[in-house]
N, C-alpha and C positions, 0 to 999 in steps of 0.2 A: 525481784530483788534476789542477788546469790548472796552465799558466803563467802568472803575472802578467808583464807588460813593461812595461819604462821609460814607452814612450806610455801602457800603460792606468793606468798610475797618477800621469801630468801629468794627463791627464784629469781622472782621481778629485780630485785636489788642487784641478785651476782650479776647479770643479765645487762643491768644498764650500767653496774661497776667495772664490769670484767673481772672480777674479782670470785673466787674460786668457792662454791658453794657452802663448805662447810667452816669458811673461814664467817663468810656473810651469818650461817647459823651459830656457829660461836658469839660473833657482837649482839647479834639482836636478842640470844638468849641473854645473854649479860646484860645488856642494856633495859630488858625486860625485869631482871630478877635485880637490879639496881632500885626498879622504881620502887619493887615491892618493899625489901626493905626499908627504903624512906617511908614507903607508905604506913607500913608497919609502924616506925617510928614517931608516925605521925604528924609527918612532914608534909608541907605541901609540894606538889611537884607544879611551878608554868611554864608552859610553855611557849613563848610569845605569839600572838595572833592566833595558834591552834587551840588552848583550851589550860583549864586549869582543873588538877585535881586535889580533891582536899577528902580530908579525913572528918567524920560529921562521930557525935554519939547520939542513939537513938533514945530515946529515954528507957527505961523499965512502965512496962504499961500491963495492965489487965485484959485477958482478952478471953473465945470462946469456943470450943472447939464446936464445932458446928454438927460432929455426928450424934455427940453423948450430950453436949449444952453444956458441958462441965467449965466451971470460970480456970483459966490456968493463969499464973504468973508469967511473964515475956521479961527473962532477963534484959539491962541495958546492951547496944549491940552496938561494935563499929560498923560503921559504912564507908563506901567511898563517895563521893559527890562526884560531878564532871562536869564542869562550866565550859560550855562552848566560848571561842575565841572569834575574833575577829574575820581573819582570813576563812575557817570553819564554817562559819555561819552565811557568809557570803557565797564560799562555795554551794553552800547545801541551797541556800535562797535562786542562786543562778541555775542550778539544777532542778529544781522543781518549777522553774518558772519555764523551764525550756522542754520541760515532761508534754507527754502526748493527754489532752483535755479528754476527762472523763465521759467515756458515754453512755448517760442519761435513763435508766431504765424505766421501762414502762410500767403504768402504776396499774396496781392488780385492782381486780374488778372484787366487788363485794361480794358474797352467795348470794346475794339475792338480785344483784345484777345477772351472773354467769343462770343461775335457773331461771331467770326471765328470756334470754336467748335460745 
């Protein structure tokens, strides 16, 4: 698995647009910093057959730090959510099903198998 990033995929777009790089980086920043705000707002963004995202709140809960054991409060927190779509799900289903099958490792012997040999 790599990383795609923002640049390689202005790239990919000016590339299959023709369209002149920093113009492509102008829309997709914008179109990027569009979603945030709705998201911010609280708005849901769908997208059809790719996915839906939505703004969830998390509760205020109790919880512990694990080096001191000390109980802390966990203010309530926005999230995002991200519901896979249609067309999304299919693609990822078609792509794993066409992945190369895993191979199999051999199961380790006990000590007291290995010091019997």
């Amino acid at each position: 698995m790599t990383t795609t990033t923002k640049k390689v995929l202005i790239d990919r777009i000016a590339e299959l647009t023709g369209q002149k790089r920093p113009v492509v980086r102008e829309i997709v920043q914008l179109f990027l910093d569009q979603m945030v705000e709705e998201l911010r707002r609280g708005n849901r963004l769908e997208f059809r057959d790719f996915g839906i995202f939505e703004v969830k709140t998390r509760a205020a809960r109790r919880a512990q730090n694990p080096k001191t054991l000390e109980r802390v409060e966990v203010p309530p927190k926005r999230t995002v959510k991200f519901k896979v779509g249609r067309l999304l799900r299919e693609g990822l289903d078609q792509q794993s099903s066409q992945a190369p099958a895993m191979v199999e490792a051999k199961p380790k012997r006990s000590r007291a198998a290995a010091r019997a040999v």
